[in-house]
Structures are given as structure tokens and as C-alpha cells.
N, C-alpha and C positions, 0 to 999 in steps of 0.2 A: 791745509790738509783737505783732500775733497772724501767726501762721505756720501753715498748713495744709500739713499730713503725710498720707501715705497709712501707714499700720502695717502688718503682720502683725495679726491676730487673736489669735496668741497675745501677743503685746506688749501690746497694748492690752491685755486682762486680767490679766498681769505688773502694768499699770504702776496698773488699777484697785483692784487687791488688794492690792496695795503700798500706797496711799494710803488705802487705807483701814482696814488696818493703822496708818499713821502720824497719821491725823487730817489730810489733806492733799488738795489736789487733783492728780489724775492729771498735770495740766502737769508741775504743782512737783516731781511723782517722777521726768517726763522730764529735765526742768533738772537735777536734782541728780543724775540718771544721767550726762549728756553735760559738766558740769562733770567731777565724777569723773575719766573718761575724758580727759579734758584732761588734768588734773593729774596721772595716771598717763602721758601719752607727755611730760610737760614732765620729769618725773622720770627716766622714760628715757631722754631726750636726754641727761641730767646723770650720768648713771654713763656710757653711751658716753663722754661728753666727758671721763671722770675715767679709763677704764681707756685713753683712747688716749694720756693724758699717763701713762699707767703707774703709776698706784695699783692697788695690790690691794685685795680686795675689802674688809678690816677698813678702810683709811684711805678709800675712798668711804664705806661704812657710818657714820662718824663724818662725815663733810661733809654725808653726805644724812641723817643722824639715822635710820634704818633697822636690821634686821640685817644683817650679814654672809651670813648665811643667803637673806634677801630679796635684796639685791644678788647673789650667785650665781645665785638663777634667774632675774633679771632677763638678766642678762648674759648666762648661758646663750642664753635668749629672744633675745637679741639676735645670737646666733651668734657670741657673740665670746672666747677665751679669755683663763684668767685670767693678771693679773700675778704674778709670784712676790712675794711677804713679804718677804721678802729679796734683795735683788740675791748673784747668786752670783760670788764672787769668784776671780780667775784665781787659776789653778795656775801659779806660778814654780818 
């Protein structure tokens, strides 16, 4: 399907430089920029959905195969804080 864009100027030589770098046409670098971008907010959907059922950030890291590290700033990004590791247990 062809699709006509208007770009920025600097995009458009991003996306020329880019592919030409990669042995590629400038489409195929927009394509696989805007998939990316997909798969980055489908993933961020998926720690949201993980810390509001209260995982911490090591057991999402293990579901979403990531760091720990990575799901932090994600989550950060998201504005959202973390779950404790540990549930903390009443003082009797």
C-alpha cells in the first residue's frame, strides 16, 4: 500500500542515512522505525498491567524477559511507583 507523508527535513535525511547505512530503502527504515515504536508502547502497556496487579519490578522483568533495571525506568516513565519485593508483614 503506498502512503504519502509530509516529514520534517531532518527526518527524511535520518531516515536516508539510515538506509543507506543499512543497504535499504528509506521506506523500510520508516517501517521498522514505527513497528519499534509499537512494540515499545505494547510492552509498556504490559509492566503497567504487571505493577497494577503488584509485581515488583524483578518478577515483571522475568515475565517481560527485560532488566529490572529497564522495567524501573519504564515504570518510572509511566509515572507510576514501585511495588515492594517483599509484602511487609504486620507488627502483632
Amino acid at each position: 500500500m503506498l502512503i504519502q507523508i509530509d516529514l520534517d527535513p531532518r527526518d527524511v535525511w535520518r531516515f536516508q542515512d539510515r538506509a543507506e547505512q543499512l543497504g535499504i530503502r528509506p521506506g523500510d527504515v520508516l517501517r521498522d522505525e514505527l513497528a519499534q515504536k509499537r512494540r515499545t508502547a505494547d510492552v509498556r502497556e504490559r509492566v503497567r498491567e504487571a505493577v497494577a496487579e503488584g509485581l515488583c519490578d524483578a518478577e515483571i522483568a522475568e515475565r517481560t524477559g527485560y532488566t529490572p533495571g529497564w522495567v524501573a525506568a519504564v515504570r518510572r516513565g509511566l509515572g507510576l511507583k514501585a511495588n515492594p519485593r517483599y509484602p511487609r508483614r504486620n507488627s502483632e
